[in-house]
C-alpha distance (Angstrom), angle and dihedral (degrees) to the residues before:
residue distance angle dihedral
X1 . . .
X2 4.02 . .
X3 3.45 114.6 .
X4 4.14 138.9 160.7
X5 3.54 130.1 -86.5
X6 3.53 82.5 -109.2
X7 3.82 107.0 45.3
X8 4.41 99.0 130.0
X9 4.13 96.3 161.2
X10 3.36 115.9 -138.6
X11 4.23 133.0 -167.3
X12 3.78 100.4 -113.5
X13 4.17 116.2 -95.3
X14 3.61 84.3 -113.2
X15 3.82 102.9 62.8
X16 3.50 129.3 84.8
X17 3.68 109.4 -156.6
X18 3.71 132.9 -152.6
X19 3.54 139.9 173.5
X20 3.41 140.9 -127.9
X21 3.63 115.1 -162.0
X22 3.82 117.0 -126.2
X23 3.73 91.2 -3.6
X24 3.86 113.3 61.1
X25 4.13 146.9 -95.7
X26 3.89 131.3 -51.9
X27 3.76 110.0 -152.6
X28 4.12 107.0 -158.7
X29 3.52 121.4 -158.9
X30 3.85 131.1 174.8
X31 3.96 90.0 -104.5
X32 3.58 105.0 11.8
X33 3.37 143.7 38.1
X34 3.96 135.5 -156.4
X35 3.98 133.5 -159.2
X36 4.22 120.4 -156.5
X37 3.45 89.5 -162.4
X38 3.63 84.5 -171.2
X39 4.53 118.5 98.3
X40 3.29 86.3 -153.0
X41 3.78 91.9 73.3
X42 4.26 89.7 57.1
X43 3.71 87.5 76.8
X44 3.83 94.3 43.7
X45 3.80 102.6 45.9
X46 3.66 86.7 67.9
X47 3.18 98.3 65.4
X48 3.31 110.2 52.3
X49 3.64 99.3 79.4
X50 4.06 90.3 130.3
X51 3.70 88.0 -109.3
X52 4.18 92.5 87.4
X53 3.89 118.3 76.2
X54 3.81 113.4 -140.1
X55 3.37 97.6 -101.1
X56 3.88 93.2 45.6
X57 3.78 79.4 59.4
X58 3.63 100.1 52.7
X59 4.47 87.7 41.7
X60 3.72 81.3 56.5
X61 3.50 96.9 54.4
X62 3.51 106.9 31.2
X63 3.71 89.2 103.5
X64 4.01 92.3 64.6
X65 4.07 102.8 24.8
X66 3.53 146.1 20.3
X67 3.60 124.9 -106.5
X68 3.71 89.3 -110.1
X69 3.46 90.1 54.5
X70 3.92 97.5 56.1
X71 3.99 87.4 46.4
X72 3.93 86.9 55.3
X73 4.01 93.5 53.4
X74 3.81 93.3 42.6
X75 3.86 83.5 62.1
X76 3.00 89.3 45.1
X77 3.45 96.1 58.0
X78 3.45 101.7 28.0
X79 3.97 101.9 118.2
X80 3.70 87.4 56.1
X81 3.73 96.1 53.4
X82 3.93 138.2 66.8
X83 3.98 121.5 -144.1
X84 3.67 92.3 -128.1
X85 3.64 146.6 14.2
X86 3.83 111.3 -75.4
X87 3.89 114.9 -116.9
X88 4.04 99.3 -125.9
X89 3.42 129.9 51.2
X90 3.85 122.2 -60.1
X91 4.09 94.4 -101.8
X92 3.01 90.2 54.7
X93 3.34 105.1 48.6
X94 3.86 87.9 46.4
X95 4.13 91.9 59.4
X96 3.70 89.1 54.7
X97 4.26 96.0 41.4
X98 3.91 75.5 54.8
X99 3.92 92.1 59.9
X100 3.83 81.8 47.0
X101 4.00 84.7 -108.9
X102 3.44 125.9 141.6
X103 3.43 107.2 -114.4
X104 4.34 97.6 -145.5
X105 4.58 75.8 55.5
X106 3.88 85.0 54.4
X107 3.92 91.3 51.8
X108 3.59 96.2 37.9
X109 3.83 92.3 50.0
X110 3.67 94.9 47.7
X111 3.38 89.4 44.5
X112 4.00 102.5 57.8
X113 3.80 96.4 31.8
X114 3.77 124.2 83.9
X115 3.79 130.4 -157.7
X116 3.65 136.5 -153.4
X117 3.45 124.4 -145.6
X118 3.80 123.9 -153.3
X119 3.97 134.5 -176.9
X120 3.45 136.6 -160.3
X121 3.61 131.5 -162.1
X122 4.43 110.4 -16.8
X123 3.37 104.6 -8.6
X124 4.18 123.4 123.0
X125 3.89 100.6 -148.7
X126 4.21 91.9 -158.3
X127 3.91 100.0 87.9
X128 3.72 89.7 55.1
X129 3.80 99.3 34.7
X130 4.29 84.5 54.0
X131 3.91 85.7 44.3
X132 4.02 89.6 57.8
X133 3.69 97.9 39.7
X134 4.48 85.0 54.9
X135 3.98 83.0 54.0
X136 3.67 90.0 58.9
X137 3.88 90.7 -108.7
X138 4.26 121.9 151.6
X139 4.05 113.2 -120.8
X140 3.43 132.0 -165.0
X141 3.72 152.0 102.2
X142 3.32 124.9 -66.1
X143 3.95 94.1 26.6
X144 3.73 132.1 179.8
X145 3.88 93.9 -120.3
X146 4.05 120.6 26.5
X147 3.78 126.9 -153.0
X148 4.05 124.8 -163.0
X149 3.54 133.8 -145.8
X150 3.35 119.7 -167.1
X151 4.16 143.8 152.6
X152 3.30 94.4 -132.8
X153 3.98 133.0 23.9
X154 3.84 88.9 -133.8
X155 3.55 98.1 53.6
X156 3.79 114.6 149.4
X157 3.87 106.0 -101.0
X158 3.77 96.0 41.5
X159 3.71 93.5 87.9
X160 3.98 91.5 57.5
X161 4.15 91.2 38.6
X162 4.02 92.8 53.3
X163 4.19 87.9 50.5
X164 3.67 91.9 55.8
X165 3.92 92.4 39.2
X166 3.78 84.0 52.8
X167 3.91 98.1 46.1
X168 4.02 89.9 42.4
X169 3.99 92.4 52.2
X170 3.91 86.7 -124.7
X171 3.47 128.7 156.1
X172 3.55 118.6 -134.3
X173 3.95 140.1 -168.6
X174 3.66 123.3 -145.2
X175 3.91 122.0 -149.3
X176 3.56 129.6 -176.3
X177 4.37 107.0 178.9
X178 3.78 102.4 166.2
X179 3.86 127.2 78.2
X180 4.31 127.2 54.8
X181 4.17 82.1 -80.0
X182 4.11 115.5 56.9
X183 3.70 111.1 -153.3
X184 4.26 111.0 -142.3
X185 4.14 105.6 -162.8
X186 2.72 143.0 -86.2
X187 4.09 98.4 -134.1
X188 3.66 100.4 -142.9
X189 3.72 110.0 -151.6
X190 3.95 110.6 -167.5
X191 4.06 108.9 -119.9
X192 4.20 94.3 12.5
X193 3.95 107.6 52.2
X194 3.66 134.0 34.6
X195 4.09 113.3 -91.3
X196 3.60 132.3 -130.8
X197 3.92 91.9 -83.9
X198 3.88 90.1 62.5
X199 3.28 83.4 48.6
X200 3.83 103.9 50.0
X201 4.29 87.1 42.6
X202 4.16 83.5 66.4
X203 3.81 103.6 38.6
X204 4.07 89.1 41.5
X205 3.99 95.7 57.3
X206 4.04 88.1 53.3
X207 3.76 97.2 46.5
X208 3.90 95.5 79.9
X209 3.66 96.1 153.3
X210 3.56 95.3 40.4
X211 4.02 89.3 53.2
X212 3.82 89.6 44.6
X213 3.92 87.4 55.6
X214 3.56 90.3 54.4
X215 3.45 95.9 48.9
X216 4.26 95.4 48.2
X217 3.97 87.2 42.7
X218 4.21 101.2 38.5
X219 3.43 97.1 -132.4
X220 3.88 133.9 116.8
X221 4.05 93.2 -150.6
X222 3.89 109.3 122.1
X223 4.01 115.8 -121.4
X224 4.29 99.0 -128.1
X225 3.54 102.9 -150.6
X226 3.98 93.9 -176.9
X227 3.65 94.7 108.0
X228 3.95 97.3 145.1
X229 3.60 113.9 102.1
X230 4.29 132.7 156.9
X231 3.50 117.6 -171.7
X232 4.22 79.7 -121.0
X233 4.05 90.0 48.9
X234 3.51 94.3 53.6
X235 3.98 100.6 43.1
X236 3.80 78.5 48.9
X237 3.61 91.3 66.4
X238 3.78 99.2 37.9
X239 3.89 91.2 55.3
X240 4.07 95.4 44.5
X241 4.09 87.8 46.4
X242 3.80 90.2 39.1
X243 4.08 86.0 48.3
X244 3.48 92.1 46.9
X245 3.70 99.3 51.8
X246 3.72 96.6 50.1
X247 3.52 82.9 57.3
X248 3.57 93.2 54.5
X249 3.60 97.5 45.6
X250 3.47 96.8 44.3
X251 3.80 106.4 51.5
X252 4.16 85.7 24.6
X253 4.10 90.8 -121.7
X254 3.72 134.4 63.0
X255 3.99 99.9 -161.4
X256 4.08 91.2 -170.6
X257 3.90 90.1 48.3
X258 4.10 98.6 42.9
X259 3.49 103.6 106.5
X260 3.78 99.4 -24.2
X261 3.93 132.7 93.4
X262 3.52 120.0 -137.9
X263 4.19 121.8 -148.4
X264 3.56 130.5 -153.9
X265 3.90 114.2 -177.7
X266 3.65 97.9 -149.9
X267 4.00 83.3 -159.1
X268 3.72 96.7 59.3
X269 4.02 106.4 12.3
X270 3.98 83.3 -122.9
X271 3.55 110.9 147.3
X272 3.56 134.7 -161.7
X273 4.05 147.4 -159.8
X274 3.61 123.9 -147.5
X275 3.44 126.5 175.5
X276 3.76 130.1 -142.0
X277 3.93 114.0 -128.9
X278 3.73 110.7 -143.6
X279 4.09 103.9 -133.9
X280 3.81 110.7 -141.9
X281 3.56 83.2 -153.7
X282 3.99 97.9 51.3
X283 4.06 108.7 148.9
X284 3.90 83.4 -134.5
X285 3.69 120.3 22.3
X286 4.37 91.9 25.7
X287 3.85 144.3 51.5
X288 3.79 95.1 -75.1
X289 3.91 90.5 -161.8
X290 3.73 97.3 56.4
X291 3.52 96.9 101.5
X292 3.77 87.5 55.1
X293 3.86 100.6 38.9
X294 4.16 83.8 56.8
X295 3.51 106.3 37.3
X296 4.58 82.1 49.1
X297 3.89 82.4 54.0
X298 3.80 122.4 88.6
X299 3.82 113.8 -116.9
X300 3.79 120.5 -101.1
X301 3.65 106.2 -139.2
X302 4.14 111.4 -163.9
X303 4.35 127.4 179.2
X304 3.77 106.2 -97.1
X305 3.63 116.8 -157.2
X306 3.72 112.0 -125.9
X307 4.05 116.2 -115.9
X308 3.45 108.7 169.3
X309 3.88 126.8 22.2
X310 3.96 109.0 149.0
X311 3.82 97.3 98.5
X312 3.85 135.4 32.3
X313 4.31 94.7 -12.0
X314 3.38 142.2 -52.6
X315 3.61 117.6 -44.1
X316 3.63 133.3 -173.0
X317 3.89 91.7 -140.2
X318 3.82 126.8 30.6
X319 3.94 115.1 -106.5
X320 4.34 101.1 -110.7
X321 4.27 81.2 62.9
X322 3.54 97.8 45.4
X323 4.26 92.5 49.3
X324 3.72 79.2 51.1
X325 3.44 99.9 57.0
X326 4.12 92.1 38.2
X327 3.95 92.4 47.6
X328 4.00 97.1 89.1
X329 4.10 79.1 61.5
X330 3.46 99.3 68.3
X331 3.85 121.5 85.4
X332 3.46 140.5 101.2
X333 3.75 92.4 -120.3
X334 3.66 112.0 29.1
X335 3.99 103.1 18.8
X336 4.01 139.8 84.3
X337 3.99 86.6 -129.9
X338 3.66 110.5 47.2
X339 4.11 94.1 -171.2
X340 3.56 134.0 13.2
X341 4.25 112.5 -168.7
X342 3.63 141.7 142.6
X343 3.90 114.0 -95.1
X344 3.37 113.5 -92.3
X345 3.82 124.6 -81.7
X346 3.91 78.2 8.8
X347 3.68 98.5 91.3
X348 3.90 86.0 97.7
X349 3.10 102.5 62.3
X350 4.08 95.2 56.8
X351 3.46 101.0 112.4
X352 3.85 101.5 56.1
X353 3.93 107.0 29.2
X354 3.57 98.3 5.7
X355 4.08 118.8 -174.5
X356 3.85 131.6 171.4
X357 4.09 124.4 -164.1
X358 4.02 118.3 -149.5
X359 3.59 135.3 -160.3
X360 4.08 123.0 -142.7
X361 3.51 134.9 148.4
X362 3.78 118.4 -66.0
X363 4.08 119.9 -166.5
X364 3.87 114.5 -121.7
X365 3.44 148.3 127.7
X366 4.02 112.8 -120.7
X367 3.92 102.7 -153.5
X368 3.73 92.0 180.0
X369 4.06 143.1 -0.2
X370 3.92 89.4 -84.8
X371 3.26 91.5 57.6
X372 3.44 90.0 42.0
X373 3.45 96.5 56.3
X374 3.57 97.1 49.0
X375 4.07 87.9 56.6
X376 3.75 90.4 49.1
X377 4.21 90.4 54.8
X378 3.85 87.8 46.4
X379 4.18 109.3 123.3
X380 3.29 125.7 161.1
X381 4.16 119.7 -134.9
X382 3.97 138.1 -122.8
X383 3.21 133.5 -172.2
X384 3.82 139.8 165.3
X385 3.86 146.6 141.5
X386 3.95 94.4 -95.0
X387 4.04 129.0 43.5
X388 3.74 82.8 -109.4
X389 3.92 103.5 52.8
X390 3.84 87.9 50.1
X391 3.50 86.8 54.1
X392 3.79 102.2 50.2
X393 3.89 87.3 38.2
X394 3.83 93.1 59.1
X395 3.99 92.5 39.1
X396 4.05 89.1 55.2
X397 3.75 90.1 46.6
X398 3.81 83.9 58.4
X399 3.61 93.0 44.7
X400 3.75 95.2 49.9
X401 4.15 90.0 56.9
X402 3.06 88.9 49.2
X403 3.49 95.4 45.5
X404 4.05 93.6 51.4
X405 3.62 92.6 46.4
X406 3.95 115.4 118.4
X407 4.41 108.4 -112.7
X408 3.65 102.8 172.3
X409 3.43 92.4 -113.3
X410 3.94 107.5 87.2
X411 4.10 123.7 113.6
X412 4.17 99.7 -88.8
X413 4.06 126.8 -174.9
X414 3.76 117.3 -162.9
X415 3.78 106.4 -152.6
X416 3.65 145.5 121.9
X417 4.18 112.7 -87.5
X418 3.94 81.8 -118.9
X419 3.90 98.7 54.6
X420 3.66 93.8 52.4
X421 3.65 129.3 90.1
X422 3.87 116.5 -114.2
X423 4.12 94.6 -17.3
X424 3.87 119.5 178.3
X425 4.01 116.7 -126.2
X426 3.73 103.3 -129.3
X427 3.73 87.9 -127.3
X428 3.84 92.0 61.5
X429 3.85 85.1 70.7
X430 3.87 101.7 25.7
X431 4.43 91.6 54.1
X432 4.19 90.6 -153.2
X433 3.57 101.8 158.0
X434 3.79 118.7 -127.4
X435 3.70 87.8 -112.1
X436 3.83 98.6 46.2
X437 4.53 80.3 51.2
X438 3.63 95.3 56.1
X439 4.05 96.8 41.6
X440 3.48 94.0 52.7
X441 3.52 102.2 109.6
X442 3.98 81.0 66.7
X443 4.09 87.5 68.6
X444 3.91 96.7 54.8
X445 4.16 99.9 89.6
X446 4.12 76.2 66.4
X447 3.62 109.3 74.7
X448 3.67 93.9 -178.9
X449 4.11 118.0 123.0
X450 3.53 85.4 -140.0
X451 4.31 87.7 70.0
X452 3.72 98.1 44.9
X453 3.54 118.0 133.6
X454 4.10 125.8 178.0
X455 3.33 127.6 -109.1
X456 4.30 109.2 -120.8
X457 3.08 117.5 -72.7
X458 3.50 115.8 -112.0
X459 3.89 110.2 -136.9
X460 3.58 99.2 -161.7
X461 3.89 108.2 48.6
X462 4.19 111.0 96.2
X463 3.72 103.1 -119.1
X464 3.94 127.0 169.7
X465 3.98 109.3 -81.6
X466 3.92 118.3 -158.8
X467 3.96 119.0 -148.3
X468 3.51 116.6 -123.0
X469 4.18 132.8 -180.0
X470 3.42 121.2 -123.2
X471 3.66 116.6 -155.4
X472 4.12 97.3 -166.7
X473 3.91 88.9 58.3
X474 3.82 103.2 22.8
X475 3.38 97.0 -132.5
X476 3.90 146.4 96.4
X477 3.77 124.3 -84.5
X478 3.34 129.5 -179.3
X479 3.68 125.1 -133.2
X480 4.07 128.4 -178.0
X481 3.65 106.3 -83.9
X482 3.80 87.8 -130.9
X483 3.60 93.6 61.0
X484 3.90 84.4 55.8
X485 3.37 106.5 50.6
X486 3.88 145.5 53.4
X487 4.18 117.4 -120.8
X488 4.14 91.1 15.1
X489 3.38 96.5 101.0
X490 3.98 96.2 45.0
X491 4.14 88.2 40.0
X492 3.88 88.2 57.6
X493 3.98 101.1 22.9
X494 3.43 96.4 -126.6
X495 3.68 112.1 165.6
X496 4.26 100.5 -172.6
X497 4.12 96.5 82.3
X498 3.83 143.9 -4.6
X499 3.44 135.4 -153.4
X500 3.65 113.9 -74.7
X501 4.00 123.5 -144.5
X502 3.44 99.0 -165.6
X503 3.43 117.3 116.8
X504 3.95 95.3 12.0
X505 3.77 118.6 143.8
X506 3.95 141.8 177.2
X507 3.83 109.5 -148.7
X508 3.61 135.6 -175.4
X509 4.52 86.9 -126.7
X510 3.72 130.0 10.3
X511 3.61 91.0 -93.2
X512 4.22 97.5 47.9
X513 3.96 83.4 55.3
X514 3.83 97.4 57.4
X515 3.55 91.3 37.3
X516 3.77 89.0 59.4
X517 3.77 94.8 47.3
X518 3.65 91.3 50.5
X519 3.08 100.0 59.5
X520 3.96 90.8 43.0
X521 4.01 86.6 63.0
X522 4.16 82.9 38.2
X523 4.03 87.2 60.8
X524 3.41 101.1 38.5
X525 3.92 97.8 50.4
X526 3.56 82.9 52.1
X527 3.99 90.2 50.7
X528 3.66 92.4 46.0
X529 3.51 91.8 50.8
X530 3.75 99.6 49.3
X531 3.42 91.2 38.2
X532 3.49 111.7 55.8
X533 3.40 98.4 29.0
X534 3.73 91.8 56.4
X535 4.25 94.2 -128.8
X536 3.57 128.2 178.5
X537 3.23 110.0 -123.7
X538 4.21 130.0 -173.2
X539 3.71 118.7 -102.8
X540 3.95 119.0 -127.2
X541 3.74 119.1 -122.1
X542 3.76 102.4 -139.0
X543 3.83 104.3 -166.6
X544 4.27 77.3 66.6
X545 3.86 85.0 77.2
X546 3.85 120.0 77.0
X547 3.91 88.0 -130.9
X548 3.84 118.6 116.3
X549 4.11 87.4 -176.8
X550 4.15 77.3 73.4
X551 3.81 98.5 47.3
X552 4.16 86.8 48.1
X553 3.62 86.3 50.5
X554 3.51 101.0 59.6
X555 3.91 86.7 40.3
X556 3.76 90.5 58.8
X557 3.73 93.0 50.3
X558 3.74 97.7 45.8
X559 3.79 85.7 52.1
X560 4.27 83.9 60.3
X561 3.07 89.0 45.4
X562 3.55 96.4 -110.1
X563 4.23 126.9 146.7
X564 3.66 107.2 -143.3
X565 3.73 131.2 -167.5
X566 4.09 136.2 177.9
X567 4.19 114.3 -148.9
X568 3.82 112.1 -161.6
X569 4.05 97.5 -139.0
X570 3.62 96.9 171.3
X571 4.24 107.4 165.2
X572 3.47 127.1 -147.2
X573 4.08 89.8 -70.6
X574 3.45 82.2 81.6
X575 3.87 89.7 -140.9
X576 4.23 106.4 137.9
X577 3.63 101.5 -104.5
X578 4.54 124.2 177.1
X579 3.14 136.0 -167.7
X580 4.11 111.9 -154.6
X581 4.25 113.7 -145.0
X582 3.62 127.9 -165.6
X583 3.95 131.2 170.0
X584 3.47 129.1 171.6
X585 3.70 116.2 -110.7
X586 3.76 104.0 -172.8
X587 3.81 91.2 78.6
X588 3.71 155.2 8.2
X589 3.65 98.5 -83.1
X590 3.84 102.9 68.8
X591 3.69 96.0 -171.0
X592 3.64 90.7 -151.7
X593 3.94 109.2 -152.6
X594 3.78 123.9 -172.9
X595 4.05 138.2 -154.2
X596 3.82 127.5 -162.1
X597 3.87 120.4 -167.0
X598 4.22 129.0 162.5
X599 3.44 121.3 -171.2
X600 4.07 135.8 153.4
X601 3.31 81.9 -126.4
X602 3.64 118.9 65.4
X603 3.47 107.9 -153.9
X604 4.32 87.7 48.3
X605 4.08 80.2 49.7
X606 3.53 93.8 60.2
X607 3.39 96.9 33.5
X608 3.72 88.2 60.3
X609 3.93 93.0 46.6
X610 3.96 90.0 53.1
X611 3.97 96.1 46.6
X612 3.87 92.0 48.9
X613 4.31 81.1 47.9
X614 3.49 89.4 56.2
């Protein structure tokens, strides 16, 4: 057994030893534990203290084993044993055995590599730099790796700091110590993680008030809100960023850190992961004319096979898959939803008729505080057969705002209507008659959304036009990009057209999405034509369906004392479209409560109508 001059084993830091007389050695470690069921290891173990050489050991010994048979247990041993004393004292050196570091690697890491510490907005960097420099770490300006603080992620600076970072190749570690809930990272690593820009896109879109501060006040200066602070809280969140970047700097990664930001409510010790989505279309670390490049491309449409179609369509994937691959999405920090919950006082009813609602990010332009207010009360809606469906449902509903929500980024053509090849008149999609147009003046004492109607259309002025595909011609059109997308309109106060959300749809493919929208437009046709019209229309015998989820249905409602009622008001698409009723009938106030659903297959169709009922 050839070892260094040097070689002085030594019990790792992190083991507490103890013996058992006549029967061996229990090695206790914070996590694990071993036995040496073996007495002649009693006599062994205390020696190796790093202050014996090998062959001191084997001297020692020679009265009780052979040299041979000291080698043999030092193999024996060997993963629970360093070659030499470590450098730093033994706690130390027992937190980095128990990252299965060498502890003299830890020193010599810390030792050679400087750090750079940064602040933005009010933050005094000394208590942490002092923390780092106690942990053995090297800092000093102009570092090889940089960490933040900050009280707020979308501190001015940040923007200008993440370009360089990006430009540089340099990691970088973002801290935020101050407030109830301490932010840990993310560590942005240029070309592997999303940046800060990916970052600020997500955070941005939730902040409504914040954004409609900046707007009232002109300014592009964040308003921190983290005002909480203990003297405890904040040492807190020195020592777990201090922690964490030793960590980093040592083993040169920190895998829970690397594109994710850990929360610690300092209020409830709950603590949270949420994971930074790299944007392929990221102004600064993507292709910032993606967006544009695809939506300027005609869309590839491909046969899907059909895996799931026993609640709310036919879906290329079943629903438990698609929540897994939507998950990383939801946060409050990092995702497009920021909650996903039952309604209120709803949570009861799960099993039977569950539905969730979700929160995500939703383009516009608040003017004032009632506008404001309505944005803040916006949710979008799930609902399904099973827990799971509802779910997915309300996540894509998210998705699809989000989706439809102007960025900046999409293909645009400024141009007359006239000078463009095969444009769309807004009014071809909107349906205002001429008449309802020129008396609309006569709808302003009625503030309500619901009774807007554009001004004319002015078929001369250059405006931004939006491509579009259509799939009856097979060719482009172009459509005004305010007709397209949510927020336009308000962002450039154009009064002619609004986004429309009819027929929008979040899909699993291409082809699921359309599909969905279709038969949106399919069902509300229908809806429009029953409706307003006043129709008769044939009521659906349920117990005709083999489906016992129908039969419990009407169970459930007759139990709330509820009459309810499915109309078949399929239009002349011939494509099986319902409308679900319910009253009450255990008083004067009905509550009358309606369902829509459209489906090719009938039983799906109704099954939709019922599920948006309940």
């Amino acid at each position: 057994m050839n070892q260094p001059p040097a070689y002085r084993p030594k019990l790792k830091s992190c083991f507490r030893c103890e013996i058992i007389p006549s029967e061996g050695v229990l090695l206790l470690a914070e996590n694990q534990s071993f036995i040496l069921a073996n007495p002649a290891f009693i006599e062994l173990v205390q020696l190796l203290d790093g202050q014996h050489t090998l062959e001191e050991i084997i001297a020692l010994l020679q009265q009780k084993m052979s040299s041979p048979e000291v080698l043999s247990l030092l193999m024996q041993i060997k993963s629970y044993t360093v070659d030499v004393p470590p450098p730093i004292p033994s706690e130390q050196a027992a937190f980095w055995e128990m990252l299965d570091i060498q502890p003299e690697v830890a020193y010599q890491q810390l030792q050679t590599t400087s750090l750079t510490v940064t602040t933005f907005g009010n933050i005094d960097p000394t208590p942490f730099e002092i923390m780092l420099t106690s942990l053995g770490l090297q800092v000093s300006d102009g570092g090889e790796r940089s960490l933040v603080l900050t009280d707020d992620y979308l501190q001015v600076g940040l923007e200008a700091f993440n370009q360089k970072a990006l430009a540089e190749n340099r990691p970088w570690m973002l801290v935020k110590p101050v407030g109830t809930e301490i932010w840990l990272g993310p560590l942005f690593i240029p070309g592997q993680t999303g940046c800060w820009e990916c970052l600020r896109q997500r955070l941005q879109g939730k902040r409504k008030i914040e954004t409609y501060l900046q707007h009232k006040h002109k300014t592009t200066h964040p308003f921190p809100a983290s005002l909480a602070v203990l003297p405890s809280t904040w040492q807190t969140a020195l020592s777990l960023a201090a922690t964490e970047t030793v960590k980093w700097i040592v083993s040169g990664a920190n895998a829970t850190l690397e594109g994710n930001i850990i929360t610690l409510n300092t209020q409830t010790l709950k603590q949270r992961n949420h994971r930074l989505i790299r944007r392929p279309q990221c102004l600064a670390c993507g292709h910032p004319n993606l967006m544009a490049q695809k939506q300027s491309t005609p869309p590839v449409l491909q046969s899907r096979q059909k895996s799931f179609t026993s609640d709310g369509g036919h879906r290329s994937i079943a629903p438990e898959e698609t929540f897994r691959r939507l998950q990383p999405h939801i946060s409050p920090i990092t995702g497009i939803i920021s909650l996903l919950r039952p309604p209120h006082g709803w949570e009861h009813q799960q099993q039977l008729t569950p539905a969730y609602i979700s929160k995500g990010i939703f383009s516009e332009c608040n003017q004032d505080l009632d506008s404001l207010r309505r944005s803040l009360n916006r949710w979008a809606s799930g609902k399904g057969k099973s827990d799971i469906q509802a779910k997915v449902s309300a996540i894509g509903e998210a998705i699809e705002h989000y989706a439809g929500g102007f960025h900046g980024d999409e293909y645009r053509i400024r141009d007359r209507l006239k000078n463009l090849s095969h444009p769309i008149h807004p009014n071809a999609c909107m349906l205002f008659s001429d008449r309802q147009i020129q008396n609309r003046h006569l709808e302003t004492s009625n503030p309500s959304r619901l009774n807007w109607i554009p001004k004319p259309f002015d078929e001369e002025q250059e405006i931004d036009w939006s491509p579009v595909w259509s799939l009856t011609d097979n060719k482009p059109r172009y459509i005004p990009t305010a007709y397209c997308y949510y927020g336009y309109a308000q962002q450039h106060n154009i009064q002619f057209t609004r986004a429309d959300s009819n027929g929008c749809a979040a899909g699993n493919t291409l082809e699921e999405a359309i599909l969905q929208g279709f038969m949106e437009l399919v069902e509300r046709d229908s809806v429009a034509l029953w409706w307003y019209n006043r129709l008769l229309k044939p009521a659906v015998n349920l117990a005709d369906f083999n489906e016992p989820y129908f039969q419990e249905l009407l169970k459930f409602y007759r139990q709330h004392h509820r009459e309810l009622w499915v109309l078949d008001i399929t239009s002349d698409l011939n494509i099986p479209t319902f409308a679900a009723i319910s009253r009450r009938n255990d008083q004067a106030v009905e509550n009358i409560i309606l369902g829509f659903g459209a489906h090719f297959d009938p039983q799906i169709a109704i099954l939709r109508a019922l599920t948006e009922l309940n």
